[in-house]
N, C-alpha and C positions, 0 to 999 in steps of 0.2 A: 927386971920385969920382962917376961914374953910374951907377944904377941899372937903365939901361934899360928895359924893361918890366916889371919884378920886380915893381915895386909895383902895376900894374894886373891883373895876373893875381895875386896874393894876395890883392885885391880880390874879382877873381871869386870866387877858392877858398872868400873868407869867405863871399860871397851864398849860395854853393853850399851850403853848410853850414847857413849858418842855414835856406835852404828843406827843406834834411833834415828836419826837428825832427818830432815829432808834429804829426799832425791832430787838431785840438781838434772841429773840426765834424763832430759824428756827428750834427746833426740831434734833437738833445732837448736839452728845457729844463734850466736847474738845476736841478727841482725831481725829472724826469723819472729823471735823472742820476744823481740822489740814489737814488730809487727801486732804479733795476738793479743799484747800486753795494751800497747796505746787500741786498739781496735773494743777491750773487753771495757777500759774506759772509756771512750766515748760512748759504746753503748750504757753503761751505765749513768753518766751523767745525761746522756737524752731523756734516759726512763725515769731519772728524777725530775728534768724538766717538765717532762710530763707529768708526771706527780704534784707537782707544785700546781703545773698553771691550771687543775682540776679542781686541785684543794684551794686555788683562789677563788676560780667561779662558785666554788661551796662557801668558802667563809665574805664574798660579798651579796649572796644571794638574803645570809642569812642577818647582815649588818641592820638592815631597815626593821626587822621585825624584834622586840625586845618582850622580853618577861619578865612581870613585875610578882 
């Protein structure tokens, strides 16, 4: 049995694919990296704290009054 050219173009398909992948090079250091990375986290966990302790004063405002 032959294959034909099946096997050289699955070839390309793979290349093709692996050049998909992430860009690792944004042009900073590890150390730099590090920096943006914990920096983009803490802002994010403040903005949830914040979300939270909002959405507490909303769900005890609304504790005391009930529907029957």
């Amino acid at each position: 049995m032959t294959r034909g050219n099946q096997r050289d173009r699955d070839r390309e398909r793979a290349q093709a694919r692996k050049n998909q992948g992430k860009v690792k090079d944004d042009g900073l250091t590890p150390e730099q990296r590090r920096e943006r990375d914990a920096k983009a986290l803490q802002e994010k966990a403040a903005k949830k704290a914040a979300q939270g302790s909002s959405g507490a004063a909303a769900d005890s405002k609304n504790k005391g009054t009930s529907k029957k």
